[in-house]
C-alpha positions, -999 to +999 in steps of 0.1 A: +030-191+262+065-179+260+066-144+255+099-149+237+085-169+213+092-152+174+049-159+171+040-144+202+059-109+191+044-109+162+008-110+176+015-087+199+030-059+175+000-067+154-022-065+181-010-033+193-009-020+163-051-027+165-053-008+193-037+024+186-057+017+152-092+025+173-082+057+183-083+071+146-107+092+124-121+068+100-137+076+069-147+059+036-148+068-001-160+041-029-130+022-025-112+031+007-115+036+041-095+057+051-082+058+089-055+088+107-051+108+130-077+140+140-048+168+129-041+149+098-079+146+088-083+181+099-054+201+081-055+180+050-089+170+049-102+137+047-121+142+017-093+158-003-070+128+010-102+103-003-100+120-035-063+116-040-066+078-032-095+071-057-076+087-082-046+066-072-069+040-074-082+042-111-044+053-122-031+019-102-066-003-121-066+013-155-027+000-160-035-032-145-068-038-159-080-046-128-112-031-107-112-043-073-149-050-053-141-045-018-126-013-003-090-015+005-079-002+046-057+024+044-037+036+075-016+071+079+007+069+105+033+102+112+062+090+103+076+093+142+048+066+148+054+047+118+092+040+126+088+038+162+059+009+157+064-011+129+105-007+128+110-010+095+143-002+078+149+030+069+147+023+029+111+013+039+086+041+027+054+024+036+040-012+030+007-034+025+002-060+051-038-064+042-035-026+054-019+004+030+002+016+062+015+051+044+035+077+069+034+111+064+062+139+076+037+162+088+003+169+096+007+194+065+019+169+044-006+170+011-020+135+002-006+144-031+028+145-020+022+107-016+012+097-049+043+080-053+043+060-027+004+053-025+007+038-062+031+016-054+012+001-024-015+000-040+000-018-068+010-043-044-026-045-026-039-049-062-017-077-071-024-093-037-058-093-046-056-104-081-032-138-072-043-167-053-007-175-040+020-151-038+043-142-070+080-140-069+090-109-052+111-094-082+079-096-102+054-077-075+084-048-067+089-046-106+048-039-111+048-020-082+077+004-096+060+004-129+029+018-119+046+043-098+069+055-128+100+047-113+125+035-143+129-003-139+154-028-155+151-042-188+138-079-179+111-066-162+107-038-187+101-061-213+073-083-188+056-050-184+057-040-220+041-077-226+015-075-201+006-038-211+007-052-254-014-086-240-035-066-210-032-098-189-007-106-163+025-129-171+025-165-170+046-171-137+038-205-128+070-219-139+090-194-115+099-201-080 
């Protein structure tokens, strides 16, 4: 195995990533679990962090009209750890690999104060579990802003206001 090799990196950032992974609190609501760090779980509260995430959760399925079986893995990482492992760029406020992988600033930081950010992930786990191949990137970031609130451009205002007047998801097989 060359250890150089782009593949072999990959597994072993992931598989690192599994390992620091063990050493978190892990608990589980309805439709999450829910894994971080003791001081995170202990200042914020791992129910009221739950709470926040299932209400995410029927915000993100309500405007989707879509109500997922399993529980989705969520990960909080301080951001420190966040940046330092995964090396994402800067304009990178969390991301869903299979995993909700949120940072937070502090230990302090409300689960609240994420709403933003947790809606838009989860928008994009949603959509990851409602596809059976991926859809063009444009149209999972434009969702994904929607749901969040952000304001979004006027093509893909006008998919969203088509999905939201039909309550089913474009046709997208014609785009690449």
């Amino acid at each position: 195995i060359d250890p150089n090799d782009k593949n072999v990196k990959i597994m072993e950032e992931r598989l690192s990533g599994a390992l620091a992974e063990k050493d978190l609190e892990t608990q589980s609501s309805e439709h999450f679990i829910l894994s971080a760090d003791a001081g995170y779980m202990k200042n914020i509260g791992s129910h009221i962090a739950l709470y926040d995430l299932d209400e995410a959760f029927n915000s993100v399925s309500y405007k989707l009209s879509f109500y997922p079986k399993n529980k989705i893995p969520v990960v909080f990482y301080p951001l420190n750890e966040f940046r330092d492992h995964w090396r994402m760029p800067g304009r990178v406020n969390a991301f869903y690999d299979g995993k909700l992988r949120i940072p937070y600033a502090s230990t302090n930081t409300p689960s609240s104060a994420l709403k933003p950010v947790i809606m838009h992930e989860l928008t994009h786990a949603f959509v990851s579990l409602m596809t059976d191949r991926p859809i063009p990137q444009w149209l999972n970031e434009g969702l994904a802003q929607w749901v969040e609130g952000k304001s979004i451009d006027r093509r893909t205002k006008d998919l969203m206001l088509n999905y939201e007047v039909a309550r089913r998801a474009p046709d997208v097989s014609h785009l690449d």
